[in-house]
C-alpha positions in Angstrom: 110.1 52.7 13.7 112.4 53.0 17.0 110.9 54.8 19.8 113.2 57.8 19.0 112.0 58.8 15.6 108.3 58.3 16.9 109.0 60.6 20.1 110.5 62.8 17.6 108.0 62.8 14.7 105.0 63.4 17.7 107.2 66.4 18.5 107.7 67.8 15.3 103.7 67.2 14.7 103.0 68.9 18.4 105.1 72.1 17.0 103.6 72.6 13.6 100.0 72.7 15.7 101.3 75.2 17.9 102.3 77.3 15.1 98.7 76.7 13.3 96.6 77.9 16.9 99.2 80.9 16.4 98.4 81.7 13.2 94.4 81.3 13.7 94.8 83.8 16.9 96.7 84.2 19.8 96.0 85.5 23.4 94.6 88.5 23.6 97.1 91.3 24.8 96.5 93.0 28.3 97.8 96.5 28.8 100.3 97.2 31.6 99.0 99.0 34.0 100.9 102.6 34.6 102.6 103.2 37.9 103.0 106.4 39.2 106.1 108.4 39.3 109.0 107.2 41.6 110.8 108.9 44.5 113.8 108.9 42.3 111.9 110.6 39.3 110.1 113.1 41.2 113.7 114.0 42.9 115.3 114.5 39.2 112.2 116.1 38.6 112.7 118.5 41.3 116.6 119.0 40.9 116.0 120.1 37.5 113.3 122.7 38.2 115.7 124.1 41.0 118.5 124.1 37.8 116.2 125.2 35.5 115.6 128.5 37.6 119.2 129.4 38.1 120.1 128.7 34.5 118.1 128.2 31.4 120.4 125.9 29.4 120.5 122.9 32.3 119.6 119.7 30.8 118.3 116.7 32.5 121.8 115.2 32.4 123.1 117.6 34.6 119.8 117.4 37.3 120.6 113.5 37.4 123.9 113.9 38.2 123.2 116.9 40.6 120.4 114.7 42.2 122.7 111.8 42.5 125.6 113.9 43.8 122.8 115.2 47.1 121.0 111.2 47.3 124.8 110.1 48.3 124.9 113.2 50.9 121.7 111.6 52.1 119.5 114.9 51.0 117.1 112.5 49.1 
């Protein structure tokens, strides 16, 4: 055999034991731990209290783009 089929053939043998150790078990999974909320969130979050109290049919949409219309006047 030339050394290219052997490299080849070791890879090929190298894969299908990578796929067996997967099937047997992997790595355990760790869980991500939660971050708090943002600045940015708790700003929407603000803006759309302040919208909510005015009028009771604001939606999010319209406290993200209120809150990005006042971060660009630099009231963030």
């Amino acid at each position: 055999m030339s050394k290219q089929r052997a490299s080849r053939k070791q890879k090929q043998e190298g894969g299908q034991q990578k796929q067996q150790k997967q099937q047997q078990g992997g790595k355990r999974q760790t869980r991500k731990a939660k971050r708090g909320p943002t600045a940015w969130t708790k700003f929407v979050t603000k803006v759309y209290h302040e919208l909510k109290k005015k009028d009771k049919d604001a939606k999010l949409r319209d406290a993200m783009k209120e809150a990005s219309r006042r971060k660009k006047n630099g009231d963030m």
